[in-house]
N, C-alpha and C positions, 0 to 999 in steps of 0.2 A: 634694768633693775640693778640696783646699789645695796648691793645681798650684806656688806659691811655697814653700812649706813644705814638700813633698814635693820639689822640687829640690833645695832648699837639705841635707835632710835624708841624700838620695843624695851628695851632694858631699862631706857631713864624713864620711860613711863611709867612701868611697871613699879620703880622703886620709890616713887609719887603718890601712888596710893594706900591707902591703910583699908586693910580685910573691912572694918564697920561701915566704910563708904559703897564697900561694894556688896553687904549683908553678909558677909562672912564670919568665922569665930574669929578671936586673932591668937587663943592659943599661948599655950605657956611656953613652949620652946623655940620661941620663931626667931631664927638668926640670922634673918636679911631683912633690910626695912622695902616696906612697903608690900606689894605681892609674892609670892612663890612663883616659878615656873606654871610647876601645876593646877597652883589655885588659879591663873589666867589661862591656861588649857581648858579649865572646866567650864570658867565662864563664857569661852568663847567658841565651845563645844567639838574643840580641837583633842586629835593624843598629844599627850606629855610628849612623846618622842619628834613629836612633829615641831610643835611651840620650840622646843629647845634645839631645835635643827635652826629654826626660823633667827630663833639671837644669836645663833652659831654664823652665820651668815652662808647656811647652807639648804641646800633641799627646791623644792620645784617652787615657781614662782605661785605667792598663793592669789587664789580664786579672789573676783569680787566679794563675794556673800562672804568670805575669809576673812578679809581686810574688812568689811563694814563688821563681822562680829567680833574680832580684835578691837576696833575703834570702840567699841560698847562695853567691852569686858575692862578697858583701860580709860574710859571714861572721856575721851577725847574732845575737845571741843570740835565747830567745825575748820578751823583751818589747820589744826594736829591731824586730824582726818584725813583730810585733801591732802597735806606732807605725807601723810603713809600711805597712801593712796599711787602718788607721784614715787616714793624711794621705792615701792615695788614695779614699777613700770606698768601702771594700770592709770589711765585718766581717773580726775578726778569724777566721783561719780554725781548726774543730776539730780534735781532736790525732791525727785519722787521715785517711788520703787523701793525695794525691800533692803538698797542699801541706802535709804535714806539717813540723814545724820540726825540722830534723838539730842537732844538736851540734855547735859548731862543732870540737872537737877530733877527734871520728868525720870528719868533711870535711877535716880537715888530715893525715888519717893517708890519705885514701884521694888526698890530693895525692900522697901519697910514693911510691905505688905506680903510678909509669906505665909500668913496665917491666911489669906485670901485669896481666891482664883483671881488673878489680876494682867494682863498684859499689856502692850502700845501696838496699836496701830495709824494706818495712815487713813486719810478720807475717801482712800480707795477699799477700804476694810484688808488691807495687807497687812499681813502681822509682822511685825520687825523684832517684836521680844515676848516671851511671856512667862511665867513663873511656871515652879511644879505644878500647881493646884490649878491653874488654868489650862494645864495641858492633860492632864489626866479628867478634867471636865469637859474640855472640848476637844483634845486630841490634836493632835501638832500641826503647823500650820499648811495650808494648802499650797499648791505651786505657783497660784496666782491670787488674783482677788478674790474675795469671796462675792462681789456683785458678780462676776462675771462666771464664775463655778454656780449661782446660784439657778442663771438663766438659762447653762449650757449642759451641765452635768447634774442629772437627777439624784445622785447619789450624795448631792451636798447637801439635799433637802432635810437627810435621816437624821439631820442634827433635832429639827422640830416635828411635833404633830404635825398631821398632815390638816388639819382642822386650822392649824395657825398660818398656814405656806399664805394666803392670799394676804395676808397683815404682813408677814415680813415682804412679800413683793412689792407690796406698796411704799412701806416705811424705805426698803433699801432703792426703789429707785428717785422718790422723794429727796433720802440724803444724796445719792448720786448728782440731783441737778444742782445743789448747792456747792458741791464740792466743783462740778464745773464750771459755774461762775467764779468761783473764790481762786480759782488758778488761770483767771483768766481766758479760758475755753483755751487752754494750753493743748496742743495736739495730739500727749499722749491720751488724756480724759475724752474730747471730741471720738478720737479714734475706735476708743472704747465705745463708746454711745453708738459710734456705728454699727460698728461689729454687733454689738447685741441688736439692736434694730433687725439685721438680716435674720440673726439667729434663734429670734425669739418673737412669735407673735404675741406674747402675756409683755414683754420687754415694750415692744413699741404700741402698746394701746396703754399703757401705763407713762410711759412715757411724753404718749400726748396730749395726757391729760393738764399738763404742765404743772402739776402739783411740786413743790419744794416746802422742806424741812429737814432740818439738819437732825439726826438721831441723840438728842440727850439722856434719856434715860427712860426708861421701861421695864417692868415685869414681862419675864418671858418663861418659857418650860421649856427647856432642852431635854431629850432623851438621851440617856446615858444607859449603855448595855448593861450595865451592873444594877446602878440603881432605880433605873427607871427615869419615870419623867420626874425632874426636877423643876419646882416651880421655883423662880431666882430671882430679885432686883437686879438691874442691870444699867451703873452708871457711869459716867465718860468724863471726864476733865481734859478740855483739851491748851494742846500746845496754845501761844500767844498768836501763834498764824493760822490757825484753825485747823493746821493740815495734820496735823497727826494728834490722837486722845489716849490716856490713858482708862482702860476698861478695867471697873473689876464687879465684880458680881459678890453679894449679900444676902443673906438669907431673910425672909420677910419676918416678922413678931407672927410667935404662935403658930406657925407652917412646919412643914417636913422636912423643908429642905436644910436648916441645922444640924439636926442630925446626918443627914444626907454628907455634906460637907463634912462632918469630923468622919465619917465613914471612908470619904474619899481621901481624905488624906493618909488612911492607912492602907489605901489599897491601891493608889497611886494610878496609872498610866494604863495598870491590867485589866483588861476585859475579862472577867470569870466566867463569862458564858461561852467563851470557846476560848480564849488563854493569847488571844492577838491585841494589838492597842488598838486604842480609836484611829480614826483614820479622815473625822473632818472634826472643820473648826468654821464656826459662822462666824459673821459677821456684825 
């Protein structure tokens, strides 16, 4: 790890970007060009005391999931990536998983939209970013995929009625087999498909049925502790490789869920029915 070089290297980055690129204010008194310390602390969901250790050329080497949300918060293409990737003494990391490399223009479009529950994920339904309004609707992301919490862990299910479970089983394992052709039956994907094979009898009689479809967009009703079931459009723009989309959800003409949304926005991430946050996030 090149704890000098890896500072140095955070700092010209930093001072490359303008707060509007990254949806920030910019602020009447700002006396360093480009980012703040802090303002890249927030985005990359780091302390201030940490970020500023890290351009110090001090402090523990950071985590993967560290260095991919550094690379995001600073907007990094993918070989700037791979170099801070390399100056912390962490390989570069492969082109799927949570520290996958976004586009930096897919993360400037999903600045724009803070007025909307919106995030990116990958074809694996892993979420790599997501806004306020999409975390306080769906609740922050899970430890792994959501195919794979959906087949394994009953508790992923409380996102939807239970009326809807057999429609999203089919849609998500439908997109799951296009996502493993499209990476070439790559052996994280395979490995996946096994593992839920063993783990899921609803997994492997869906799966046999060889049905593929890639999820574009749909109406769905998510359950939200506060507001109840929300009925939502729900649409995807994806990267030019098909491996990662942008998600954001709109409220239908004439529905509830309008209001529902400007609701959410002032009440943010809180559960009022017992004062905890949500705790899944589908896919």
């Amino acid at each position: 790890m090149d704890v000098d070089e890896l500072g140095a290297f955070l700092k010209s980055r930093r001072a490359r970007i303008t707060p509007a690129e990254v949806g920030l204010p910019a602020g009447s008194r700002r006396r360093v060009p480009g980012l703040r310390r802090d303002e890249v602390a927030h985005l990359a969901g780091a302390s201030v005391d940490y970020y500023i250790e890290l351009e110090r050329g001090r402090g523990a080497q950071p985590s993967a999931q560290m260095l991919a949300a550094l690379a995001r918060a600073l907007r990094l293409d993918a070989d700037e990536r791979d170099h801070l990737f390399r100056l912390a003494g962490r390989p570069a990391p492969a082109a799927g998983g949570t520290a996958a490399h976004i586009p930096p223009a897919m993360l400037a479009l999903l600045d724009r939209l803070g007025g909307t529950p919106a995030r990116i994920i990958t074809d694996l339904h892993e979420t790599l970013v997501q806004n306020r309004l999409a975390e306080a609707l769906l609740g922050p992301p899970g430890p792994e995929s959501f195919v794979a919490r959906w087949f394994t862990d009953p508790d992923a299910r409380t996102i939807y009625p239970p009326e809807d479970h057999p429609h999203h089983s089919r849609v998500l394992v439908s997109d799951l087999r296009a996502a493993v052709a499209r990476r070439d039956h790559d052996a994280r994907y395979t490995g996946l498909v096994a593992r839920l094979r063993r783990a899921s009898g609803e997994f492997a009689e869906l799966w046999d049925t060889g049905d593929v479809r890639v999820r574009r967009g749909e109406r769905k009703r998510i359950v939200h502790p506060s507001l109840g079931v929300v009925e939502i459009d729900c649409q995807n723009l994806f990267s030019e490789d098909g491996r990662q989309r942008l998600q954001f959800f709109t409220a239908p003409a004439g529905g509830a869920a309008a209001d529902q949304l400007r609701l959410l926005a002032v009440i943010g991430s809180q559960d009022l029915t017992d004062g905890l946050p949500l705790s899944n996030s589908p896919g």
